[in-house]
N, C-alpha and C positions, 0 to 999 in steps of 0.2 A: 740215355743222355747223361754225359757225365757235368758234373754240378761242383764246382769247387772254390772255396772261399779261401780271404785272407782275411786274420783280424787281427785290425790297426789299433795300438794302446790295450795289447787283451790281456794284461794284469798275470792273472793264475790261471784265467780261462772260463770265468764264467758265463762268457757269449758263446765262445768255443766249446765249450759243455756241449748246451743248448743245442746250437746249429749241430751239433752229430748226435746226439739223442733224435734228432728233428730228421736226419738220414742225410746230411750236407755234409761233406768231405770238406775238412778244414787244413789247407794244403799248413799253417803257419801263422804262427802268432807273431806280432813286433810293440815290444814294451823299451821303454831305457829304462825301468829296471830290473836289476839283472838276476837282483834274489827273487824274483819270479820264475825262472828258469827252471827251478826241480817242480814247482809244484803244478805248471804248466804241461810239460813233455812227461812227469810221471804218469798222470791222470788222462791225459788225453792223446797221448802218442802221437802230436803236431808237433813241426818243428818251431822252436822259440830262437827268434832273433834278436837281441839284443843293440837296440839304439835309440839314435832321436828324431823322429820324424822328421822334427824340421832340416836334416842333412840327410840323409838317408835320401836316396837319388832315386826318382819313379821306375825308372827303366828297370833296376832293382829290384823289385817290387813286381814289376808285369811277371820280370822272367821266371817268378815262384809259381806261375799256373804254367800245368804242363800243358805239351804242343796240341794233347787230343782234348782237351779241355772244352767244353760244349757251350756251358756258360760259365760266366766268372762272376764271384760275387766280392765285392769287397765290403767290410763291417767292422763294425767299431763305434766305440763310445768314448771322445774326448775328453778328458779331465775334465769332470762338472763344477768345482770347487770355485773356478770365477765367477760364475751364475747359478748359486744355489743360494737359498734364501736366504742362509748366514751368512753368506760371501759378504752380501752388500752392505753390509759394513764398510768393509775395506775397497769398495771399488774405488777404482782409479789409483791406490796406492799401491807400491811396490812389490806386496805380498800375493795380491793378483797377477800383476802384468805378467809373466813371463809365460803364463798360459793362458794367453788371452785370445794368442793367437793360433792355437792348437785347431780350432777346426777350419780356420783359412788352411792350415796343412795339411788337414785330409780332403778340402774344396779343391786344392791343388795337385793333390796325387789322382783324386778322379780324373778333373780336368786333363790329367796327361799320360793314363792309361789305359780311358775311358773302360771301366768295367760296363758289364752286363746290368748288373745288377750292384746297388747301392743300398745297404742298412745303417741307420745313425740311430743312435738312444743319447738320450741325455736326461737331464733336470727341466720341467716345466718351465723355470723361468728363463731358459737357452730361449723360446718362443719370440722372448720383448727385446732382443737384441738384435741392433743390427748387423753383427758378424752371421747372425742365424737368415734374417732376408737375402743375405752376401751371400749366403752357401745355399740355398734355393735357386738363387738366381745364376749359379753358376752352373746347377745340374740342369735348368730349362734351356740355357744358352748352349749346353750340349747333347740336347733332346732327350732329358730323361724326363717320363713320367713319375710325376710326385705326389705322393699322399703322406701326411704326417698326424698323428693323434697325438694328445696326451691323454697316456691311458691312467687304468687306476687296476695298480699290480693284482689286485688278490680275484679281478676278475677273468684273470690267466694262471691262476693256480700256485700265487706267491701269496703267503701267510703274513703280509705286514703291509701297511697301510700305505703304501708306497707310491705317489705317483709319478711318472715316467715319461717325456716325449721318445713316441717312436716313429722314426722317418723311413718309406721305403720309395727306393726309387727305379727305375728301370726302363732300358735301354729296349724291349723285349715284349712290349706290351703292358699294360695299367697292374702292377699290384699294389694290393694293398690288405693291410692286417686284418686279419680272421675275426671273425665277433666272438666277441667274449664268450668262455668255456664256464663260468660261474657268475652265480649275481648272488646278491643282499642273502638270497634263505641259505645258499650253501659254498659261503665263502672257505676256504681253507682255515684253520683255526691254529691257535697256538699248540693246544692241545693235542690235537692230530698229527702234527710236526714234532716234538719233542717230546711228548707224555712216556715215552716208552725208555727214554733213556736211565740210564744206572742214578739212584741219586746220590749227590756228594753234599760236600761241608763249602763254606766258603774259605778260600785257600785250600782246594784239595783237586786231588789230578784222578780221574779214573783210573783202576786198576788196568782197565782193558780197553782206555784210548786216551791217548797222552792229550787230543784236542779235546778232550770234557774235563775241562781246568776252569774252575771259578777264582777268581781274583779277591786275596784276602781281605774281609773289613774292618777298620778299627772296630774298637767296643761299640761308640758313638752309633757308628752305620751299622751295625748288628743289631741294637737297639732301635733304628730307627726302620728297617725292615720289619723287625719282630711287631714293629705297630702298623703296619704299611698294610691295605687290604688292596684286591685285586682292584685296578679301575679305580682307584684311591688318591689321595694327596698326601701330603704332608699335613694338611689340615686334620688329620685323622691322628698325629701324633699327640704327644705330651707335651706341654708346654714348654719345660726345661729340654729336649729335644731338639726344641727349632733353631733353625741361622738364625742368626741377628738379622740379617736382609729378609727374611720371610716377619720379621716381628715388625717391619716398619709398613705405613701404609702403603709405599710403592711397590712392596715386595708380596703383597696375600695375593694377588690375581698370579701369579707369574708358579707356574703349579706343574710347571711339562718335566722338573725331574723328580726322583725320586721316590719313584711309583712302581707298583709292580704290573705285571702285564697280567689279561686276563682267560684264561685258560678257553676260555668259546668265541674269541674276538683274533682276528688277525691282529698280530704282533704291530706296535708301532714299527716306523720306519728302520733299519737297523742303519746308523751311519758305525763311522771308523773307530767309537768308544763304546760303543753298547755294553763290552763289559765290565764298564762300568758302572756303577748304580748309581751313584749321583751327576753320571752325565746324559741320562734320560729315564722314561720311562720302561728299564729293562731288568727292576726286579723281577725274578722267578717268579710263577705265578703262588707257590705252596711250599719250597725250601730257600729259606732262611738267605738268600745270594741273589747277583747277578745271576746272567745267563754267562755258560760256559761259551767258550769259542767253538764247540762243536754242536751246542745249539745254535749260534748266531748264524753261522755258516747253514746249519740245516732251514733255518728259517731267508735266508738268501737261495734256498731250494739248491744247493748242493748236497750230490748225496752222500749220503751215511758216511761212508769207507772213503769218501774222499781226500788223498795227502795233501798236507801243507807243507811238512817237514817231518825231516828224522836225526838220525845222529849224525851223521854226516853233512845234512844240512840244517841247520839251526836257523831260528828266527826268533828275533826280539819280539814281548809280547804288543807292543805297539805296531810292531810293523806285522803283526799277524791282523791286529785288528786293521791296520790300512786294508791291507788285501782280503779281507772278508767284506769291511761295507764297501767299497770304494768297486766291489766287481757288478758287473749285472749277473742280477738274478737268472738263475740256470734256467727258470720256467717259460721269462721272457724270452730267452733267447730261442727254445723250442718252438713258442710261439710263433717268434718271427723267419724263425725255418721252415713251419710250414706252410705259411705264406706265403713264400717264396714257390717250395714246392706243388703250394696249388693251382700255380699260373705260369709254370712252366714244364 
């Protein structure tokens, strides 16, 4: 039986990882954007098309599964960034809208291609919204069976505290996601994930992998690691040390950055600054930094030798980190391929 997907909004491919690790033929990936392109087709030899869902015409789309194509799976994960717990700040304003309406566009490409088979992952709090009832209801009204969880990443073999909605749905008979491959005694750990890598300085590049690059720290933040212990706060520092905002009384409970991570605990969650150190808890567990981009990425369970860039393609370090948190995790996505593959 041949098995073939397309995945909507696949970044650099960390679904499309997944689903072919998982044994799922990934006919093509479609992002708008474009500096996605090398690190997508290097690594996974899918084809990357470059645009914007909301124009990009369904017919389009169907005609990417070939004629002997058995079942079709379409997958993808919407920009979370409107319903993700920081977002709500800003809902309803301007900084939102414009992807608000991203999963009405993949409610609409089902609706008018009708795939086989349906995967959607998102942010937990996609659940309490009504665009998310709206896209349920849109898969019943064209006879898909639906099952959706939010799961909790590290009991699929992701090292960070991550939790996830994952929707499957299908034309094809009831699937639905596999039970968890780890609990509480043998969760994946920091340690097991990166322990092994070369170690460096903060502002230094591995000799022998351009992505184990730690991001330099002033003095201030050099000192403020050097006091920082695993699982730790800021409260663990020197007094002359602290922010002004950590010194006032509003500011001592508020303790999520900062910190370093702890070497037998799956990783906090990695978002799109983790190499930063003051913009969570992603000090190194035991050298003196953040975590490098080719831990953050290993801790997103992409593997080792995985390309981002090279000389010819170049990325800003920001938009490196966009595309390391902002993919799903490569374990989830094997996950949800064999899911797929166990019920069909």
């Amino acid at each position: 039986m041949k098995i073939n997907a397309v995945d909507l909004f696949c970044g650099v491919g960390g679904l499309t990882c997944g689903l072919n690790q998982a044994g799922i033929n990934v006919i093509a990936g479609i992002d708008i954007e474009e500096k996605c392109r090398y690190p997508y087709e290097y690594n996974n030899h899918s084809k990357f098309i470059q645009g914007d869902l909301k124009t990009i015409k369904s017919e389009s789309i169907a005609n990417l599964y070939p004629s002997d194509t058995d079942i079709t799976v379409l997958a993808g994960c919407a920009p979370c960034q409107p319903f993700s717990s920081y977002s709500y700040r800003y809902k309803g304003t301007n900084v939102l809208i414009n992807k608000m309406d991203l999963l009405d566009t993949f409610g609409r490409i089902v609706h008018d291609i009708l795939p086989d088979i349906v995967s959607m992952e998102n942010v937990p709090q996609l659940a309490k919204e009504p665009i998310f009832k709206k896209f349920i209801c849109t898969l019943k009204q064209n006879n898909y069976a639906v099952n959706w969880h939010v799961v909790f990443a590290p009991e699929y073999g992701v090292p960070q505290t991550r939790k996830r909605l994952v929707l499957l749905a299908s034309r094809v008979g009831d699937i639905d996601l596999i039970a968890p491959l780890f609990n509480k005694s043998n969760y994946p750990t920091v340690r097991q994930t990166i322990y092994n890598l070369p170690k460096i300085n903060a502002g230094e590049t591995s000799s022998t992998d351009p992505m184990h690059k730690a991001v330099k720290l002033n003095p201030i933040n050099l000192q403020r690691i050097k006091q920082s212990i695993p699982g730790g706060t800021w409260h663990d520092w020197d007094e002359e040390l602290l922010l002004d905002a950590y010194k006032k009384q509003s500011g001592k409970s508020y303790t999520s950055v900062y910190g370093r991570m702890k070497w037998d605990n799956p990783a906090p969650t990695v978002t799109t600054k983790f190499y930063g150190y003051g913009n969570g808890r992603f000090g190194h567990p035991s050298q003196n930094r953040a975590i490098s981009f080719r831990e953050g990425a290993m801790l997103q369970t992409f593997p080792k030798n995985y390309v981002f860039f090279d000389t010819q393609h170049p990325i800003t370090t920001r938009d490196l980190g966009i595309m390391i948190g902002n993919a799903v995790p490569v374990k989830l996505g094997v996950a949800i391929g064999k899911s797929i593959l166990n019920k069909v």
